[in-house]
C-alpha positions, 0 to 999 in steps of 0.5 A: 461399626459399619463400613460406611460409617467407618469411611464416613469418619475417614473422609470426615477427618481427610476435609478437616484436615484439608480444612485446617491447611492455611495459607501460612504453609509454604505450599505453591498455590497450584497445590493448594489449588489442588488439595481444594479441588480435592477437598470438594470432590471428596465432599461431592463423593460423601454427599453422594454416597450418603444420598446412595445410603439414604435411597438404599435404606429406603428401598430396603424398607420397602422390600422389607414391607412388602415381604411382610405383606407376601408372608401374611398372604401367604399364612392366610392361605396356608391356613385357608388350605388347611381348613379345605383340607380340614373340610375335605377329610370331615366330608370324607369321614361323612361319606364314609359313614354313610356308606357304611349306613347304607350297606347296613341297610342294605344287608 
């Protein structure tokens, strides 16, 4: 279980319990006034996390696209490179053969 999730589940048992408090308690009103308050900005800060998460899963997805894209262009150039570097060394094995024909000739 993630951190998240495993605060998630925290802060989701902390607004049942706050939930479940009633008036019966013998509490002063100023501090139920005060565990409400309390309740709504732990229900703010979840909404706002999980809108954090949900935006950092997208941008991970993101990234991770485009760092799939950049490795494909990658390869295609590696194997662009690999196949000049093929050509270069074939040219080069033709040029030296006919080197060596002309020095025949040549003799």
């Amino acid at each position: 279980m993630s951190i998240f999730e495993k605060k998630e589940q925290n802060l989701n048992l902390l607004i049942d319990k706050l939930n479940s408090l009633s008036l019966s308690y013998s509490h002063p009103n100023y501090e139920l006034e005060k565990i409400r308050i309390e309740k709504n900005e732990l229900a703010n800060k979840k909404k706002e996390i999980e809108k954090k998460n949900q935006e950092l899963i997208r941008e991970h997805k993101y990234l991770r696209e485009k760092i799939n894209k950049l490795q494909l262009e990658v390869n295609k150039k590696n194997e662009f490179e690999d196949k000049f570097n093929q050509d270069i060394d074939d040219l080069s094995q033709e040029t030296e053969k006919l080197v060596s024909e002309i020095d025949k000739w040549q003799m």
